[in-house]
C-alpha positions in Angstrom: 0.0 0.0 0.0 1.3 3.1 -0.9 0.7 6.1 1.2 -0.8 9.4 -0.1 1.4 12.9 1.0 -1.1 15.6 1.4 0.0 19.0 0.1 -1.1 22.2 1.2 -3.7 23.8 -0.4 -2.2 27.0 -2.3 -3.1 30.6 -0.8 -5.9 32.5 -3.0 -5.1 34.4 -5.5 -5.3 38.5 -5.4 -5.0 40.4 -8.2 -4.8 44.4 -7.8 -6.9 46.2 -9.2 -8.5 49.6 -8.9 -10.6 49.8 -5.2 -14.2 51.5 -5.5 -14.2 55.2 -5.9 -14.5 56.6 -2.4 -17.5 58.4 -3.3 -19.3 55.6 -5.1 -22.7 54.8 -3.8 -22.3 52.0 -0.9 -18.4 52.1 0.0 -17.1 52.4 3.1 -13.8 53.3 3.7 -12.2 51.0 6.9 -10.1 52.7 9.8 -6.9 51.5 7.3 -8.3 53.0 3.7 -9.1 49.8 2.6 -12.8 50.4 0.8 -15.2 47.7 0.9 -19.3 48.2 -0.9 -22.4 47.5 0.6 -25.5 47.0 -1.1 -28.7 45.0 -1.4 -29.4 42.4 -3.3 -33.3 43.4 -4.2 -31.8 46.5 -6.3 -29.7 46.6 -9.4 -25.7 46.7 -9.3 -24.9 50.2 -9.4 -23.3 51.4 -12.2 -19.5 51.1 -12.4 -17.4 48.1 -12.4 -18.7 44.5 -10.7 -17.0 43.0 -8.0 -14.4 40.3 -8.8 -15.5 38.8 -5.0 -18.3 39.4 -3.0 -20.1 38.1 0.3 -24.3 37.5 0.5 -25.9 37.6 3.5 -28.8 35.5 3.1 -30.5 32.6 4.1 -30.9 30.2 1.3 -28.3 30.6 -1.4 -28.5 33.4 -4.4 -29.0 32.3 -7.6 -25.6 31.5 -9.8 -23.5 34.2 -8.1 -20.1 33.6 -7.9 -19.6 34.4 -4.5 -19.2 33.3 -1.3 -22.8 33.0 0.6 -22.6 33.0 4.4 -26.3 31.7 5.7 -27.4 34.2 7.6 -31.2 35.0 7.9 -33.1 38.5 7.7 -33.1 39.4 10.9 -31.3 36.9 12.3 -27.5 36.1 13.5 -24.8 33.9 11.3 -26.2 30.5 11.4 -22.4 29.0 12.1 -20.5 31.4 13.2 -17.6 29.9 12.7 -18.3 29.8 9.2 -19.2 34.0 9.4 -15.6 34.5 11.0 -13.7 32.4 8.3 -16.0 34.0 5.4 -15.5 37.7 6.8 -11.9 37.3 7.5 -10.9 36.0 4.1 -13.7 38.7 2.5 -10.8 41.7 4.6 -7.5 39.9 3.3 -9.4 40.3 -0.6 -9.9 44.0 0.2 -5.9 44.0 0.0 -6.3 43.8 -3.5 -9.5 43.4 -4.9 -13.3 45.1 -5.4 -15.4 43.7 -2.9 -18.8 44.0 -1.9 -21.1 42.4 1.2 -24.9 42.6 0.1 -27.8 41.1 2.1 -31.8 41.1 1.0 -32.0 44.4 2.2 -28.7 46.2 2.4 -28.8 47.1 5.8 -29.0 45.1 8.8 -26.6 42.0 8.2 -24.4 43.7 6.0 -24.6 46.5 8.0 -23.4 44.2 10.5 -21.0 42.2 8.3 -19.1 45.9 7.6 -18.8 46.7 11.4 -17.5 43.0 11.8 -14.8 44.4 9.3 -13.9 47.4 10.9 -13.2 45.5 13.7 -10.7 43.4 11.8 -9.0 46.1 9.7 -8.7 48.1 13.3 -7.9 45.1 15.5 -8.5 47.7 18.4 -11.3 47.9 20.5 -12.8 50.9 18.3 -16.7 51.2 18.1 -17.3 49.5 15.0 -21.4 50.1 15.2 -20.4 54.0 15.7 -17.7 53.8 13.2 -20.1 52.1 10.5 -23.0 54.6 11.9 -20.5 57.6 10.9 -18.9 56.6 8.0 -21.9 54.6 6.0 -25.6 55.1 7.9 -26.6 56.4 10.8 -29.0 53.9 11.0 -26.8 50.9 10.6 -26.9 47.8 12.5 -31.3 47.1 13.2 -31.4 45.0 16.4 -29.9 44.6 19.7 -28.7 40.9 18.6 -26.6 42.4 16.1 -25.0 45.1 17.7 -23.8 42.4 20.4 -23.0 40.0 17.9 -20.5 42.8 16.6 -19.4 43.2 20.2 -19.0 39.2 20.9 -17.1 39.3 18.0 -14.6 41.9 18.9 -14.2 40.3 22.0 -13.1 37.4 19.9 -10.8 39.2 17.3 -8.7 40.9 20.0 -8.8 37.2 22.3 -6.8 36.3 18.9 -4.5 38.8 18.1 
């Protein structure tokens, strides 16, 4: 019997490429300049460039998107969190170098919530990321109390790892 090596999965691919206009509708610009676009899913793509990579909030999976889906219901929390932290942190190492946008149903409450989970990784501080989002994107970011401690719980968590 011959035994198989495993080898390790090669890192994803970047390329650089122009980020979103800082004043293009839905872009947030993180504590570090990185931009990132918000957006929902019931309206058109704005006009301008599509994202190579993008992250939908939703629960049941969009139709053919190439993207990554994270299940995460209107209204609701990440159904495996776990899941929401590997999906989020690998949607901040794209914005090194790549378009990205985070789009739920709506536009506001989960990605809302998925943007203030990325401030908190791009700051790795123990900033306000629901008051930085509420600032910098919409004041009326982040809809229920669940969220905004989800945000908080996972703060807690970045900084426990850094």
């Amino acid at each position: 019997m011959t035994s198989r090596r495993c080898t390790p999965v090669a890192a994803e691919l970047t390329l650089t490429i122009e980020p979103w206009s800082a004043d293009a509708p839905g872009v947030l610009i993180l504590p570090s300049g990185r931009r990132v676009r918000g957006r929902a899913l019931g309206v058109a793509l704005p006009d301008g460039p599509k994202p190579p990579f993008a992250l939908y909030l939703a629960g049941r999976p969009p139709p053919a998107v190439p993207a990554r889906w994270l299940r995460w219901p209107d209204f609701c929390l990440p159904v495996d969190r776990d899941d929401a932290r590997d999906a989020l942190d690998r949607t901040w190492h794209r914005l090194a170098g790549d378009r990205v946008e985070v789009a739920c149903g709506g536009g506001r409450g989960r990605t809302r919530t998925a943007l203030a989970c990325l401030v908190v990784i791009d700051s790795g501080s123990a900033i306000d990321a629901v008051g930085y989002v509420r600032a910098h994107y919409d004041s009326r970011s982040i809809e229920t109390p669940s969220q905004r401690r989800y945000v908080a719980r996972f703060a807690r968590t970045v900084r426990a790892d850094t």
